[in-house]
C-alpha positions in Angstrom: 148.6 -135.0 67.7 150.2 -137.0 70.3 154.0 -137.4 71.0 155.3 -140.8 70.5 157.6 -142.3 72.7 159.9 -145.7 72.9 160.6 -147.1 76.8 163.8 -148.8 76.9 164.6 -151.2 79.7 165.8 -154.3 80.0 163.1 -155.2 82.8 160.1 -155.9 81.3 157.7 -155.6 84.0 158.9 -152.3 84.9 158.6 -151.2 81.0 155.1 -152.4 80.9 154.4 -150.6 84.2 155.6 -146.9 82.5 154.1 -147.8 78.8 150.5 -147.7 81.4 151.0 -144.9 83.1 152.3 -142.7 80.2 149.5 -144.5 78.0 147.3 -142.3 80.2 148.9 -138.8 79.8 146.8 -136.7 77.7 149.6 -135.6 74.6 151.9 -138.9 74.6 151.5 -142.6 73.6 154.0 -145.2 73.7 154.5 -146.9 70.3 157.0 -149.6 71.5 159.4 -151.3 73.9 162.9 -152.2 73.7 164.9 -154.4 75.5 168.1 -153.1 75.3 169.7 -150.4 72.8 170.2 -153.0 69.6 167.2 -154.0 70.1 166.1 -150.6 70.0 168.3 -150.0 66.7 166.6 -152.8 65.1 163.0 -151.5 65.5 163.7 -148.1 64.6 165.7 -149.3 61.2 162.9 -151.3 60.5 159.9 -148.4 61.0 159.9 -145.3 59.0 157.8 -143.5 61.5 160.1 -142.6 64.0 159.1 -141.7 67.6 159.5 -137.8 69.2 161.2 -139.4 72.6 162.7 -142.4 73.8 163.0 -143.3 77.4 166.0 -144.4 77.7 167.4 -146.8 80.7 171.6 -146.4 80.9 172.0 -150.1 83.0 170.9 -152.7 80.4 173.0 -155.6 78.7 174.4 -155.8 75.4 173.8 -152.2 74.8 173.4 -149.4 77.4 172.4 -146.2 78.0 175.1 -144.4 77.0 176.1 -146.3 73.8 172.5 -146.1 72.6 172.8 -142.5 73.2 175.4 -142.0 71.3 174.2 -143.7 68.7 170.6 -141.7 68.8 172.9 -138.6 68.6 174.9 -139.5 65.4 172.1 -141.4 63.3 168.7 -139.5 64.2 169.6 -136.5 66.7 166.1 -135.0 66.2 164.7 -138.0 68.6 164.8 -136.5 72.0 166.3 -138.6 74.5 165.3 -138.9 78.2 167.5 -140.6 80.6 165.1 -142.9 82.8 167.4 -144.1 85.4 168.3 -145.1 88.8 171.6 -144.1 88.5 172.0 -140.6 89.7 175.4 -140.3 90.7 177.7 -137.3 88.7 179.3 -139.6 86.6 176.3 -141.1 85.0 174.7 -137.6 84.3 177.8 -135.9 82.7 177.9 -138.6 80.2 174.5 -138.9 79.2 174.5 -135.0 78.8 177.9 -135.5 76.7 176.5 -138.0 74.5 173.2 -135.9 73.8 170.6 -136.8 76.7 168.0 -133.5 76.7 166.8 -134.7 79.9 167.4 -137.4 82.9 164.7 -138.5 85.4 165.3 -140.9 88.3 163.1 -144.5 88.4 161.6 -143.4 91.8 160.0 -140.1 90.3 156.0 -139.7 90.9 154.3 -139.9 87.3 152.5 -136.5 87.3 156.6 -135.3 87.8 157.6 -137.8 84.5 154.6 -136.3 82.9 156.0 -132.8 83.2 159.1 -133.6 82.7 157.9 -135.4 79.1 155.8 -132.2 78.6 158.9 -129.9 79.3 161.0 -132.1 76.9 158.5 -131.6 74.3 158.0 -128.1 74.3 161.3 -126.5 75.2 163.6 -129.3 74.3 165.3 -130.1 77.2 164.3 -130.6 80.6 166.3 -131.5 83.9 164.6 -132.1 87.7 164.7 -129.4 90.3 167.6 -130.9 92.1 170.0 -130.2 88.9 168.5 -127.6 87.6 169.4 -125.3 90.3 173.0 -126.9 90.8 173.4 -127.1 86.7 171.8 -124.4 85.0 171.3 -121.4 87.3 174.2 -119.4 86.3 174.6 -121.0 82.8 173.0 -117.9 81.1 175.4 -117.3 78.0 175.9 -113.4 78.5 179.6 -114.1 80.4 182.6 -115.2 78.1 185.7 -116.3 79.5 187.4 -112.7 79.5 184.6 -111.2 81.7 185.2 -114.8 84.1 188.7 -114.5 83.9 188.8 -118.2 83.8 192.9 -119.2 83.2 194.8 -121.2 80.7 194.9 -123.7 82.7 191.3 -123.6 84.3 190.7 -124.1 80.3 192.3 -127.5 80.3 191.2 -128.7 83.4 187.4 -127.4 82.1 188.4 -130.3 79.1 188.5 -132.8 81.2 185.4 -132.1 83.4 183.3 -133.9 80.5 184.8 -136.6 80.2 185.3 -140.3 82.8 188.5 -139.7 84.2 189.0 -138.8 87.9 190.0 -135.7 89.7 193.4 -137.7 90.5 193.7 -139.0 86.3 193.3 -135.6 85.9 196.0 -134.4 87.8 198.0 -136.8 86.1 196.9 -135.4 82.3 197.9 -131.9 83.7 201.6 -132.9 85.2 200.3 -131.4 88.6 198.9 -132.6 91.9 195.6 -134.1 92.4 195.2 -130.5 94.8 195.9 -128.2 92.5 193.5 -130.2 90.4 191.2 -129.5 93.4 191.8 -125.8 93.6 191.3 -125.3 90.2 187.6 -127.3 90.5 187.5 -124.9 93.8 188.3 -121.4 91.7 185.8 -122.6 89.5 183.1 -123.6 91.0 183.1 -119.8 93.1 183.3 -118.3 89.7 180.8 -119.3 88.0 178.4 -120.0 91.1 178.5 -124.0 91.0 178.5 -126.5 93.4 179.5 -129.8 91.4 181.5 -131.4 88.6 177.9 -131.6 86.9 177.9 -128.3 86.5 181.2 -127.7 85.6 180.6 -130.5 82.6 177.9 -128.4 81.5 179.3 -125.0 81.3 182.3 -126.3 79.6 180.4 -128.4 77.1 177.8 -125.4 76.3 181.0 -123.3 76.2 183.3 -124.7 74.0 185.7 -125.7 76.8 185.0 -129.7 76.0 184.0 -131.4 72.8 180.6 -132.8 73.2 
């Protein structure tokens, strides 16, 4: 049986354009498009089947990415959501991880990667490109607690805030120290667990229990 999927974009043509190609992936057909996340709510109150995946854009009007996300995750969190975005900066990726994304995909990805990257989502539940994969996951294994890491109290708290919008300077500010030792402790961190960027850092805390999801 094929997997359904739900494209939502606010740019029609382009919507049309992936409803095509994924039209022709053996496994997955796309049962619908949405214009924007309300609109999205509105067909999915309104159907009782209910797709596997929705490809979901974050920059649309009157409801984006990440507030459709959030909603996904609270009301039906077995729909797996796909980022489909050409936002790839840190920012946009920590959040839609935080607010339940299993997998983000840039705009300018070839279809036979998509493909993949909808068969990945299907089968193992999550998927993430190359690029983040390696900076993300790689030493995300689970078998190290925080004794073992010897990550401090205050490595802890700065972990907290990893997840969440504020800047490394906000941060600072949250911690009553200066936006360096805010920096040092990113630094500390970062050779400790074998990262390279607040992405990852997001991650391990979130799978952790360092930041609430």
């Amino acid at each position: 049986m094929k997997k359904t999927i739900i494209i939502v974009d606010d740019h029609l043509l382009i919507a049309k354009a992936l409803e095509s190609i994924i039209n022709n992936f053996p496994g997955f057909a796309v049962k619908g498009v949405a214009e924007n996340g309300k609109a999205l709510i509105e067909k999915l109150q309104t159907s009782e089947e209910k797709p596997d995946i929705i490809l979901l854009d974050i920059s649309m009007p009157i409801m984006d990415g990440f507030e459709t996300a959030q909603w996904l995750r609270k009301n039906l969190p077995d729909i797996k959501v796909m980022a489909l975005s050409m936002q790839g900066d840190d920012q946009s990726v920590i959040r839609m991880i935080k607010y339940g994304a299993k997998g983000y995909m840039l705009k300018n990805t070839h279809p036979k990667d998509l493909e993949h990257a909808l068969s990945k989502l299907s089968s193992e539940g999550s998927f993430y490109p190359e690029w983040a994969e390696k900076i993300i996951f790689s030493t995300l294994n689970g078998d190290k607690n925080d004794k073992e890491l010897k990550i401090s109290d205050r490595e802890k708290e700065f972990l907290s805030y990893t997840a969440t919008e504020l800047s490394y300077k906000e941060i600072a500010e949250k911690m009553f120290c200066s936006p360096r030792t805010v920096e040092s402790y990113r630094d500390q961190l970062c050779e400790k667990l074998g990262l390279k960027t607040r992405v990852g850092l997001a991650v391990f805390a979130l799978k952790n229990g360092f930041a609430e999801s």
